[in-house]
C-alpha positions, 0 to 999 in steps of 0.5 A: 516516459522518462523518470525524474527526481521530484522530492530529495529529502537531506539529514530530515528529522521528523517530529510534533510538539510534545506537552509542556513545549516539548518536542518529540522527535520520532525519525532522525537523519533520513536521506531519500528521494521520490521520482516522477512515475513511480509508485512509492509505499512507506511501510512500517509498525504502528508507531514508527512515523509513518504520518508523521513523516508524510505530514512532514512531506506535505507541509503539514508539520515542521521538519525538526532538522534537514531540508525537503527540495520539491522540484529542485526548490525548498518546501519552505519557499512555498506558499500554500496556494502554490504548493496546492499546485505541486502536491495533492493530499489524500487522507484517511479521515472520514468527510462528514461532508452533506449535500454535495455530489461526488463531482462537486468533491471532485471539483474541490480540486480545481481551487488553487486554480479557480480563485476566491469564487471558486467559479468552474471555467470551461477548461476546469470542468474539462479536468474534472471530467477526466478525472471521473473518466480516469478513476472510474467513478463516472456512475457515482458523479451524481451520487451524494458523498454521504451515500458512498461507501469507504473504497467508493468514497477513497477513488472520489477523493484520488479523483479530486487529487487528480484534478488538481492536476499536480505532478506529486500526490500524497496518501495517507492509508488509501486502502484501509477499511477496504476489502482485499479486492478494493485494496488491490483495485485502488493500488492498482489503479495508483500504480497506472496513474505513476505509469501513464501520467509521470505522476509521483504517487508516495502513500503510507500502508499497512497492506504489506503483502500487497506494497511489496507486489506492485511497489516500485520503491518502498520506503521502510520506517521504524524507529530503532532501525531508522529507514531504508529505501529501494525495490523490495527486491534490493530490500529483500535481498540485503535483508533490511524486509525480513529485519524489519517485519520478521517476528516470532511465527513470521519469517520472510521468505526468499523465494517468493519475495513475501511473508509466511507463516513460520509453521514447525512440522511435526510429522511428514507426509507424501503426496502423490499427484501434480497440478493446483490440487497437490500444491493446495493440499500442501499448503492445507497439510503446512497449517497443520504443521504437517511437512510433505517430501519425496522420501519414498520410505514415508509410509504416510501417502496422501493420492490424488486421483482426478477431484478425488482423494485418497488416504488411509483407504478413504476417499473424499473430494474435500480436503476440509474433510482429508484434513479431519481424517489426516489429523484425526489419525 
């Protein structure tokens, strides 16, 4: 499927009023663009303006300065029930929501279409039931809203985007609170909708391991150092990543594209034997700021035999206890 430029963001500052009437400005000058199948993640520290910018997006706020072209036309010539049909928006606030089913929410979503009645045409229960067929949720339709938990109730609401039926949709944090298997589920997930749907889907995240894995752009927001935009990989090798998330203790690292823990090894060790064993031995050595290297003149030698390991004439099949006797030396 052929990708094409839907959003184009010129000279956009962002902000909110302040007290007083004052206006506060939090990101100036930003140049950037979504398109159509693919999957973008804004990235940045608390405070940076993430949601502030993704309001701004949206329709939500004002911009301070710049223009937002959406499909080749100015957000401020649209009016809402027409932006309803280009955008969805999925945000993070918990619905307090009783007595309504999961597809009833879901069917929230056919409104720009269904007029002031709200009643369901043959046509827009059929987009309703895709929706459902397309996120998995078909064994919680029936199911009511308060009784669904976090990342339950996060696809009910992707589902009701869905049904919107807009070529752009919008997230606010859709994977907080969420355990890492449900993190991973949902990203994956928005990532197949961009891919098999043409859709933009452009969300804010704090999961940042997980966006520079299954991003295909990445926007990176911080308040000193403005905003970059482009593949993780370009922004890893230009060093924008590693200038925007590398602190004390943390560096980026190169070779695997991800963060590490900036560990500073006081001893070197050797490990005899190859396979998954030796690489999670050294990484259980690394957190104990034990190095591992081939010099054959280390005489501190950790063996692996089978599910067996051998150090200092002791054997164990644990590496919890290898590492008591290892430190405990």
């Amino acid at each position: 499927m052929k990708r094409s430029e839907t959003i184009r963001i010129t000279g956009l500052s962002t902000g909110y009023a302040g007290r007083h009437g004052s206006e506060v400005v939090v990101a100036r000058d930003v140049d950037a663009s979504l398109w159509s199948g693919e999957l973008t993640c804004l990235l940045g520290p608390n405070g940076a303006g993430k949601s502030t910018l993704l309001k701004t997006l949206s329709g939500f706020l004002p911009p301070v300065a710049g223009t937002i072209m959406i499909e080749g036309r100015s957000l401020s010539d649209y009016r809402a029930s027409d932006l309803g049909k280009v955008i969805g928006v999925v945000l993070t606030d918990k619905l307090s929501l009783q007595n309504m089913t999961a597809e009833e929410l879901v069917a929230l979503g056919r409104s720009p279409y269904t007029g002031f009645w709200g009643r369901l045409s043959t046509h827009d229960r059929e987009v309703v039931d895709e929706a459902i067929s397309l996120v998995g949720i078909g064994n919680l339709r029936h199911r009511m809203v308060q009784t669904l938990s976090d990342g339950e109730r996060q696809k009910v609401m992707i589902a009701k985007a869905l049904a919107q039926e807009t070529p752009i949709i919008f997230l606010d944090e859709p994977t907080a609170f969420l355990d890492y298997p449900s993190k991973v589920e949902i990203m994956q997930l928005l990532q197949r909708l961009a891919r098999e749907r043409g859709k933009t889907v452009f969300l804010s995240t704090h999961d940042l391991e997980l966006a520079l894995q299954i991003a295909d752009r990445v926007w990176l927001v911080d308040k000193t150092l403005g905003v970059r935009t482009g593949a993780p990989e370009d922004l890893a090798l230009s060093g924008d990543l590693a200038r925007f998330f590398s602190r004390e203790g943390v560096r980026f690292d190169m070779k695997t594209g991800l963060f590490r823990i900036d560990s500073h090894p006081v001893r070197r060790m050797r490990v005899s034997g190859t396979g998954p064993r030796r690489g999670m031995v050294t990484k259980a050595l690394a957190r104990n700021n034990i190095e591992v290297c081939d010099d054959a003149s280390i005489p501190e030698v950790i063996e692996i035999a089978g599910d067996i390991y051998i150090y200092g004439g002791s054997k164990t099949m644990s590496i919890a206890d290898l590492m008591s006797a290892v430190v405990g030396m």
